[in-house]
N, C-alpha and C positions, 0 to 999 in steps of 0.2 A: 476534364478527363475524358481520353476516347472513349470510346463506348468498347466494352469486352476487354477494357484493361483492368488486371488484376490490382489492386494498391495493398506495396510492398509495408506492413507493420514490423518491424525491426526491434530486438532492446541490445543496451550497452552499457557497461559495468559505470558506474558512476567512479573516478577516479578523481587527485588533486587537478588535472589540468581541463576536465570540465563538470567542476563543480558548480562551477557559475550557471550552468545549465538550468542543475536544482533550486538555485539562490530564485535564479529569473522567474521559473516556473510555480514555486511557492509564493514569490512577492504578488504573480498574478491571477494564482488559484486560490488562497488561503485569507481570511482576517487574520491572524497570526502571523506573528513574527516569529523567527523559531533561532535560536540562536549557537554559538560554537559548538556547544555540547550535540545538538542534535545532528548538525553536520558531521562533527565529529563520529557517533554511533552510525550513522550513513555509512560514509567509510568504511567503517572497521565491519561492518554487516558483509562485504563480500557482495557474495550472486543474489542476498536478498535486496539489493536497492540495484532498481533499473529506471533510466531514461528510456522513453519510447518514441520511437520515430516512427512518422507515418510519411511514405514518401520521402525519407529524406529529410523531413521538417521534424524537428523535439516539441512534441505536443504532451507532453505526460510522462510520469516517472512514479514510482513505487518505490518507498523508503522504510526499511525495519529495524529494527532493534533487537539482538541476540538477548536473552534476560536468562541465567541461570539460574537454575530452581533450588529446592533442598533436595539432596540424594543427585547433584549432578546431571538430569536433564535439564533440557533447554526449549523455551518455547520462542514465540516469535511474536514481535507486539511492532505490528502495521503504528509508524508515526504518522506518515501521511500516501494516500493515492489521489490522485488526479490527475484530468486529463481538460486541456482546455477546451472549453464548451463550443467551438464549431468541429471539432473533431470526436465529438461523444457522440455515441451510439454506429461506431465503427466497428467493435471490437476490440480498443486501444487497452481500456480499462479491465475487459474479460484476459487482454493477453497477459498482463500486469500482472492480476491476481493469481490466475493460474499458471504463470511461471513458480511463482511465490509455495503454492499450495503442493507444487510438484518436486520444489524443492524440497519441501516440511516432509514429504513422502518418503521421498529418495532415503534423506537424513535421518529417516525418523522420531524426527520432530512433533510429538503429538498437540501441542496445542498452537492455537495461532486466537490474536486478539488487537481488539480495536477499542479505540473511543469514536464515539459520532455522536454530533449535536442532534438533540432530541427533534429541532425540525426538519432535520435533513432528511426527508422522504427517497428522494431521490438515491441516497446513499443508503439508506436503510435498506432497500428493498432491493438492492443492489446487491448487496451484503449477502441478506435473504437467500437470495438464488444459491448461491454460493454455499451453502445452509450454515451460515453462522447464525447465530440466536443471539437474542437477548437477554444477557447475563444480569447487569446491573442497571440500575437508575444512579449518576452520581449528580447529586442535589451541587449545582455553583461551582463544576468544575471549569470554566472558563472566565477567566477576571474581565476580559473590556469585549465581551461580544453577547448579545440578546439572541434567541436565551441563553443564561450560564451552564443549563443543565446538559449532561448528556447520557446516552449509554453506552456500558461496556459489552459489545458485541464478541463472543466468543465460537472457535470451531475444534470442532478435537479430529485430526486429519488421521485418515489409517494408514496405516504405514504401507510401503508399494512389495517389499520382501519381510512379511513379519518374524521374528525370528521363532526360530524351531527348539 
């Protein structure tokens, strides 16, 4: 890259014609397989699942899941973020999240929630900034990956117009 060139980070609604984007991006970010259903909840998520482009190149994507509550709100439950590892610590990942959280805003979406494997430091602290916390310990929530365990990382977002 020249020197004093700006690099363009980009995101773009995950759609049926490049879904495959995701499929790629997960087989090469994740130990998990994630299967129809998860795609499927991608999809039907709208503006919370984004591919990210850096340059032009799909290096990362953000994917959520709408979960109705009792009494009819709605929170938002992150399946998966990532960004492949020669393009992390760009921005890619921060641009992800806070597309996400400025959504949860706008909408008034007060909760937003995760799972992450308990040795995922990297993620965890990640998270952190973001000020999500540490909700839960789930003892064996992972069948074929060491450790099983993870945590349930939660944020309660304020709303950007609270109502009056």
């Amino acid at each position: 890259m020249g020197a004093g060139r700006e690099v363009l980070i980009s995101l773009d609604g995950v759609r049926d014609k490049n879904i495959m984007q995701l499929k790629k991006l997960n087989a090469a970010l994740f130990p998990v397989r994630y299967n129809d259903k998860y795609y499927a909840d991608a999809l039907c998520s709208g503006e919370f699942t984004k591919l990210a482009y850096f340059s032009d190149i799909c290096v990362g994507a953000i994917a959520c899941r709408l979960e109705k509550k009792e009494g009819g709100t709605v929170r938002i439950y992150i399946m998966t973020l990532g960004v492949l590892a020669p393009y992390r610590g760009f921005g890619v990942g921060t641009r992800l999240l806070n597309h996400v959280l400025d959504l949860c805003s706008k909408q008034n979406t007060l909760e937003i929630y995760l799972h992450v494997q308990t040795n995922n430091e990297d993620a965890i602290n990640f998270y952190k900034k973001f000020g999500f916390e540490i909700a839960e310990t789930i003892q064996n929530y992972y069948n074929n990956i060491t450790p099983p365990d993870c945590y349930v990382l939660t944020k309660i977002v304020a709303p950007t117009n609270p109502k009056k």
